[in-house]
C-alpha positions in Angstrom: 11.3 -43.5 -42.9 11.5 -41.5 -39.9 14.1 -43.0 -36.9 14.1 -41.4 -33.4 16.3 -39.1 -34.1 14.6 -37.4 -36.7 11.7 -37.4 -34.8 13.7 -35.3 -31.9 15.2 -32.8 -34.4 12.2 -32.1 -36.3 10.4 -31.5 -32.6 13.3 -29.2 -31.8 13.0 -27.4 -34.6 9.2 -26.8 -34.3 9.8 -25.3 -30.5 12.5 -23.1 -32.0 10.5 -21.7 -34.7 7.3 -21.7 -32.4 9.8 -19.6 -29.6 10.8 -17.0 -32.3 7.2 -16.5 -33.8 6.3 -15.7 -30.3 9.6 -12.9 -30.1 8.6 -11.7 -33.5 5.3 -11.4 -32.5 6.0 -8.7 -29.5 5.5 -5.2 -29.8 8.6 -4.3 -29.0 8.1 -0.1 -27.4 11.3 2.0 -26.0 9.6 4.2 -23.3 12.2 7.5 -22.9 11.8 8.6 -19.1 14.7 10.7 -17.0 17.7 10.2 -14.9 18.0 6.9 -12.6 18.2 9.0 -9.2 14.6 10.4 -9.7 11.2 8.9 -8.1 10.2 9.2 -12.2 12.2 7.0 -13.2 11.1 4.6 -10.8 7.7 4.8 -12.1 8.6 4.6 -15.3 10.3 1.5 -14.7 6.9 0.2 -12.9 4.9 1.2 -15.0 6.8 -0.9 -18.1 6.8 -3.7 -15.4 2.8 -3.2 -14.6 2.8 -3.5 -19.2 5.5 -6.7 -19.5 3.8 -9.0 -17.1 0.5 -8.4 -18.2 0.3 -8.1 -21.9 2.4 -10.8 -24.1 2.1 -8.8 -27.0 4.1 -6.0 -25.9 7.6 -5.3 -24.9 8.5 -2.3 -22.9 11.9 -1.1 -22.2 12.9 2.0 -20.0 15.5 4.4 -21.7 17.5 6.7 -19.3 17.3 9.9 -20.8 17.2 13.9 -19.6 13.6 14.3 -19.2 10.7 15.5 -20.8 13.0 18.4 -23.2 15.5 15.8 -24.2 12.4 13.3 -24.7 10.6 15.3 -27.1 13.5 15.4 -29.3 14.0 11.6 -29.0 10.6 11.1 -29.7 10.9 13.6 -33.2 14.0 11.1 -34.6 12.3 8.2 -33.6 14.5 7.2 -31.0 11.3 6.2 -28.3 7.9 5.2 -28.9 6.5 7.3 -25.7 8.1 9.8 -23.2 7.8 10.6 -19.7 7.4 14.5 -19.0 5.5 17.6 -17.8 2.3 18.5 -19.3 3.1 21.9 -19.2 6.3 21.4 -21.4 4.9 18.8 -23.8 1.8 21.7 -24.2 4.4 24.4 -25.6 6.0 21.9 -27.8 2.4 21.0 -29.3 1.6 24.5 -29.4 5.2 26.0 -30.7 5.6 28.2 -28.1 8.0 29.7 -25.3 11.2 27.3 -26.5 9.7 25.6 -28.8 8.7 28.6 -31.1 8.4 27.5 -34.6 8.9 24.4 -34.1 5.7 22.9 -32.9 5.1 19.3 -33.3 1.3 19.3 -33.8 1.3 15.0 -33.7 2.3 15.0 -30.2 -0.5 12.7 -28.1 -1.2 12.8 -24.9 -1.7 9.0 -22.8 -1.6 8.5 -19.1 -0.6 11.3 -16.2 1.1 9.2 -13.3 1.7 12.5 -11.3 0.7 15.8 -10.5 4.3 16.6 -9.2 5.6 19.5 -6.3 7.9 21.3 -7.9 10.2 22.2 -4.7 12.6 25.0 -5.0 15.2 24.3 -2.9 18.1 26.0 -0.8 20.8 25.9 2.0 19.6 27.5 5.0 22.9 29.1 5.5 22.5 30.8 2.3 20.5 33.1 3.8 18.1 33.2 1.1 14.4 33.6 1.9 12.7 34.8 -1.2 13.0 34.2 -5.2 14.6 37.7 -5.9 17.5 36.7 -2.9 18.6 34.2 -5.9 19.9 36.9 -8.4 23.7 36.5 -8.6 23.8 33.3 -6.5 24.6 29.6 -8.4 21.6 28.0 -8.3 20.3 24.9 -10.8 16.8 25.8 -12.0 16.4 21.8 -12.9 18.2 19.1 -14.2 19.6 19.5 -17.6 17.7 19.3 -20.3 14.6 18.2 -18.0 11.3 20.4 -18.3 11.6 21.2 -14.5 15.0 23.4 -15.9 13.1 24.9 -19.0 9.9 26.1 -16.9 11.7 27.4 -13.9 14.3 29.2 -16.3 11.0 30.2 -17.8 9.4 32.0 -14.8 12.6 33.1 -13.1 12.3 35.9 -16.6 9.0 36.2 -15.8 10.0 37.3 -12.5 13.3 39.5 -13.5 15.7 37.4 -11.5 18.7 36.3 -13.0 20.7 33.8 -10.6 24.1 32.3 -11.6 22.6 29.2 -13.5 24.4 25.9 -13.0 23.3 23.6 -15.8 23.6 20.3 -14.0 22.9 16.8 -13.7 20.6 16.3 -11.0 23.4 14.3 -8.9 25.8 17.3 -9.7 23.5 19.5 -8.7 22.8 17.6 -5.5 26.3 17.1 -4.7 27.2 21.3 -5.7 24.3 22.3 -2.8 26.2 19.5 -0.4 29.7 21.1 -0.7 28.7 24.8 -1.0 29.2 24.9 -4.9 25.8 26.0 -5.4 23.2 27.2 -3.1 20.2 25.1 -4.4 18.0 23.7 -6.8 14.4 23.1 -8.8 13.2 19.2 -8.0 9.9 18.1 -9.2 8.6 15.3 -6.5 5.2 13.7 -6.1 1.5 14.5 -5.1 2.1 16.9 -2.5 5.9 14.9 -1.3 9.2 15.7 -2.0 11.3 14.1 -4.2 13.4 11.3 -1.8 16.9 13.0 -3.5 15.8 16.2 -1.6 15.0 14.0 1.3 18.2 12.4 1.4 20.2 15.4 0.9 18.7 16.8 3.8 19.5 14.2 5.9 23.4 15.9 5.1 22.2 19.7 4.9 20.1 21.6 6.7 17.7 23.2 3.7 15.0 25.6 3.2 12.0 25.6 0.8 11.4 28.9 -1.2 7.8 30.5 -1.6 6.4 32.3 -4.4 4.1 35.1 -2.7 0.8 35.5 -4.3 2.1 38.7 -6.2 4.6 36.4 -8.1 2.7 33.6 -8.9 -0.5 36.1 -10.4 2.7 37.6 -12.5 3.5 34.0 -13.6 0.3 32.7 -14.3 -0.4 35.9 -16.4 2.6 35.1 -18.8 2.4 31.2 -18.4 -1.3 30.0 -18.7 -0.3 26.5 -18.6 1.5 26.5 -15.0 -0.3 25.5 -11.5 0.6 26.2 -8.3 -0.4 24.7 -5.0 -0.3 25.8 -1.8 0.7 23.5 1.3 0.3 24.1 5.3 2.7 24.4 8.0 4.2 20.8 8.2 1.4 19.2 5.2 4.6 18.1 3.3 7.2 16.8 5.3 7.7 19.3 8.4 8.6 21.9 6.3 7.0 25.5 6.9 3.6 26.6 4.9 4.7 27.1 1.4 3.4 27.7 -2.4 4.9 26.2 -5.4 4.4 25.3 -9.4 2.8 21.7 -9.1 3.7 19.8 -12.5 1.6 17.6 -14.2 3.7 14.0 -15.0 2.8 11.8 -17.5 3.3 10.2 -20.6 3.0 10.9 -24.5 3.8 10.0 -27.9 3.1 11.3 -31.3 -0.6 9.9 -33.5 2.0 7.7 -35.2 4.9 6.4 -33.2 2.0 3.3 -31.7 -1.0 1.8 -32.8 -4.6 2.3 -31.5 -4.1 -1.7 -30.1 -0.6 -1.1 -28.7 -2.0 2.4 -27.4 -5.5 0.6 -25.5 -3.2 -2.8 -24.4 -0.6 -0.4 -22.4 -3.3 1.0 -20.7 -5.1 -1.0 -20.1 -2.1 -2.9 -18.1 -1.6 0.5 -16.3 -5.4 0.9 -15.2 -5.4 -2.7 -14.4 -2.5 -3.1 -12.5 -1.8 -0.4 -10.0 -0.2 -2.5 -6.9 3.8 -2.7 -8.5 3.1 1.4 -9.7 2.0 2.0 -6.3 4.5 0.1 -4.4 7.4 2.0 -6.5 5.8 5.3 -6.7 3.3 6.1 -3.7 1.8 8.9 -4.9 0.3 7.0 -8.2 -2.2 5.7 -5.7 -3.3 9.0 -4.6 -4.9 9.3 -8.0 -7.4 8.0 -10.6 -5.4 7.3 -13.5 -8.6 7.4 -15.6 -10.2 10.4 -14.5 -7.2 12.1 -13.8 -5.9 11.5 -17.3 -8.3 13.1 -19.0 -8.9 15.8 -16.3 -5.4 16.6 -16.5 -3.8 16.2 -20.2 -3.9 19.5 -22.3 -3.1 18.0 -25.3 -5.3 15.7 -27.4 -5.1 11.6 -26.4 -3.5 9.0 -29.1 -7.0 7.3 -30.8 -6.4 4.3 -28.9 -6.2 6.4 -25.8 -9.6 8.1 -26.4 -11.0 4.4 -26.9 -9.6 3.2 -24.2 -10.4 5.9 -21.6 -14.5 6.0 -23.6 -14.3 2.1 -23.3 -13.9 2.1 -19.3 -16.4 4.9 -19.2 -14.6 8.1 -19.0 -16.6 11.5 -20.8 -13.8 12.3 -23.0 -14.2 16.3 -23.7 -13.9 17.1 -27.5 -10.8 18.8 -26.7 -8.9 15.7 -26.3 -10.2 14.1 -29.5 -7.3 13.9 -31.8 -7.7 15.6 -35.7 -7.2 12.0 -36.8 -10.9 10.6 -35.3 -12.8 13.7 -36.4 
């Protein structure tokens, strides 16, 4: 016969095992994104925020990692579910071009862009530099290290025939190299049309100047690099800085047609579309922008299945481009 105490144990027991059904049960998704100081990072961390409080079944957790390059190779050993990165980067790996030359990885998927980033390029005003070909010789970071901001500024800096002293940096080494005169500068991808608030800070310390690529060199760019965007801002549009045109990056996140499931793939999203005020909040520029439309505007790559449900489901024309080999 069953005493009191029994009664408590066997209860106990059930709300234990009931607890770690409910663990087992989660999804559990490492998200790869980039170094702590950037603005990306804080969206990644509010985007798996926007995910964690809104969907039981899944578990999100931000990995610190060296952007979109570094990434891509997580994402190849199954180190991360998803990654964080520039279009224009995960497009050559898709493709096996430029770096990524025979080795193409033809499973990547595309799922949600967050930003279509300024990409500023960055220098001391006592320098003296005014112009891309001034940077030949000097020691300048073309990125952060391993990020795709380095790999597609390296990328059109050839394109260009200039040839600075490249400092392959963190960005807080780079940061702190421009503050004590180490280096004269740096590539920084920021937000919609904003700067990235390291830039801002710095130049709270050092007086800086924004580069321009003149019409001449971005035609000679865009000839050799389809994929790359530039924009083109007016005197005092971003920040108070002087008119200027720049590569504008596309941000946004991927995976490969196997590393989630159609479900895990339409419940993230789902949280995302759903839940813009704590991306918003961390990450201004995400509501400058229809994550739906946007998405599937911007993405050069073909969606996960579950992201071409999703995005069909909410009523988004998805172009026959973006449907994966897998759903034909």
């Amino acid at each position: 016969m069953f005493n009191t105490r029994t009664l408590a144990l066997s209860a106990s027991l059930a709300l234990a095992a009931g607890m770690a059904t409910q663990a087992m049960a989660q999804d559990r998704l490492a998200f790869g994104s980039t170094a702590q100081s950037s603005v990306h990072y804080t969206y990644a961390v509010a985007a798996a925020k926007a995910i964690n409080d809104n969907e039981d079944d899944l578990d999100v957790t931000v990995i610190v990692t060296g952007g979109a390059v570094d990434n891509l190779a997580r994402l190849a050993r199954d180190q991360i579910d998803m990654g964080l990165g520039t279009y224009a980067t995960i497009y050559q790996a898709y493709k096996g071009i430029g770096k990524f030359e025979g080795k193409a990885m033809p499973n990547l998927r595309g799922l949600w862009v967050h930003s279509p980033a300024t990409q500023a390029w960055v220098v001391r005003e006592d320098s003296g530099v005014t112009s891309l070909p001034e940077l030949a010789g000097k020691p300048f970071t073309p990125g952060q290290r391993g990020s795709a901001t380095e790999q597609l500024s390296i990328q059109m800096l050839e394109v260009l025939g200039v040839q600075p002293d490249m400092q392959r940096l963190t960005l807080s080494d780079a940061v702190d190299a421009v503050k004590d005169g180490r280096s004269i500068g740096y590539v920084k991808a920021g937000g919609a049309g904003t700067i990235d608030g390291t830039t801002m800070e710095l130049r709270a310390f050092t007086p800086i100047r924004m580069l321009s690529f003149t019409e001449d060199e971005k035609a000679k760019v865009q000839e050799a690099l389809p994929f790359i965007s530039f924009a083109s801002y007016d005197d005092g549009e971003v920040e108070d800085f002087p008119a200027f045109t720049v590569p504008v990056q596309v941000i946004g996140q991927f995976t490969t047609s196997d590393a989630m499931s159609e479900e895990q793939v339409m419940k993230l999203l789902a949280a995302i579309a759903d839940n813009p005020d704590v991306q918003t909040n961390a990450f201004p520029g995400f509501g400058d922008i229809d994550v739906l439309q946007d998405s599937v505007d911007l993405i050069n790559i073909p969606l996960h299945a579950g992201a071409v449900k999703f995005y069909q489901s909410r009523g988004i024309d998805v172009p026959d481009a973006l449907i994966p080999p897998e759903m034909k």
